[in-house]
C-alpha positions as CSV (number, residue, x, y, z in Angstrom):
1,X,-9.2,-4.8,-6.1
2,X,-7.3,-7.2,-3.6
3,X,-4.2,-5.8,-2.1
4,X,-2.0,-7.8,-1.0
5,X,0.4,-6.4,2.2
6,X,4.0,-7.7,3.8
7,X,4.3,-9.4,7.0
8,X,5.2,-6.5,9.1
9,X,1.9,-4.4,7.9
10,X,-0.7,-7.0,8.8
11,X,-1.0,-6.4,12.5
12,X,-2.9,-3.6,10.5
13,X,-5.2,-5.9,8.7
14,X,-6.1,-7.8,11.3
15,X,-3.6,-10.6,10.4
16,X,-4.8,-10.7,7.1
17,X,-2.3,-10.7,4.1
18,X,-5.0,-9.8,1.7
19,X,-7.5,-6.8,1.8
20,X,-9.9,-6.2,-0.3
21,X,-10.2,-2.0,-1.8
22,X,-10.7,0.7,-4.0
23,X,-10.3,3.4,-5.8
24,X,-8.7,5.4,-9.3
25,X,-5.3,5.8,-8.2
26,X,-3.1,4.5,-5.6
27,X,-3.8,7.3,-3.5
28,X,-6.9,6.6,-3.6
29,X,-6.5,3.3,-2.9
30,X,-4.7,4.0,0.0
31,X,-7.2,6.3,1.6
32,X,-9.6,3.7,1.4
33,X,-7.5,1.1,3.2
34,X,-6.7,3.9,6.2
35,X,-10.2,4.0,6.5
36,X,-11.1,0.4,6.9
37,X,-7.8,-0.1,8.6
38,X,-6.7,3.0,10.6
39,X,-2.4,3.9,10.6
40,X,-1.9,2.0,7.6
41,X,-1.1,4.7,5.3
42,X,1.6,6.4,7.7
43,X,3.1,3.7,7.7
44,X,3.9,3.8,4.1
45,X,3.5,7.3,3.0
46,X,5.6,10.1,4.9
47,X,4.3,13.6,6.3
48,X,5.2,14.6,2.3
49,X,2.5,12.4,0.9
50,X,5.7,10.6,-0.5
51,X,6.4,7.1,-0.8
52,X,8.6,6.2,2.5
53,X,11.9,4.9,0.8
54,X,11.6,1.1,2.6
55,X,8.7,1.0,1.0
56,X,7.5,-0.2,-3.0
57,X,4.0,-0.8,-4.5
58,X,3.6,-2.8,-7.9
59,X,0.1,-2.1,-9.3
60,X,-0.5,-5.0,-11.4
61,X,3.5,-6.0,-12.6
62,X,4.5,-2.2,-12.9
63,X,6.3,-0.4,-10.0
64,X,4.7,2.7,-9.0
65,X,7.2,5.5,-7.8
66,X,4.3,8.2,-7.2
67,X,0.8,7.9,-5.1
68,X,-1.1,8.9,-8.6
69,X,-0.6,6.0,-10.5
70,X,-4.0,5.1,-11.6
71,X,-5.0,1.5,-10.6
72,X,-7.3,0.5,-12.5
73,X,-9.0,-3.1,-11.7
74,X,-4.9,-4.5,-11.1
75,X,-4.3,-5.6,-7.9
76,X,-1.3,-4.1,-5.6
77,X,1.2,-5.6,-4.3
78,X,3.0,-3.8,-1.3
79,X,6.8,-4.7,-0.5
80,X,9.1,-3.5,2.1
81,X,12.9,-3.9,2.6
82,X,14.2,-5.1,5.1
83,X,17.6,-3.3,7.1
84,X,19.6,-3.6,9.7
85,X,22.9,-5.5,10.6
């Protein structure tokens, strides 16, 4: 499945604002992507294995609020708020 990351995350992905991955649930998914492309995942999962707060997935047009959503062949889409003032 493509995954598709916000501009702060792709220093991760080598630049690239679309990774290819895989795997049954969005943990899964993640996983995979901290394999392929080390620190990702702490950087949008806590020490919890939470979702970080700044942070949202869709999987497909759905918003997932846990990491066990399964994933199916939809693509996920990774958003992240921005703060400050």
């Amino acid at each position: 499945m493509r995954v598709v990351f916000p501009t702060h995350l792709r220093s991760y992905t080598g630049g690239r604002a679309e990774v290819e991955s895989q795997g049954a649930t969005l943990a899964d998914v993640l996983l995979d992507l901290d394999r392929r492309h080390p620190g990702v995942r702490f950087r949008v999962v806590d020490e919890q294995d939470r979702i970080r707060p700044h942070i949202k997935f869709f999987v497909g047009q759905e918003l997932a609020s846990t990491l066990d959503v399964p994933v199916g062949a939809s693509d996920v889409l990774i958003v992240a708020a921005f703060s400050g003032g």
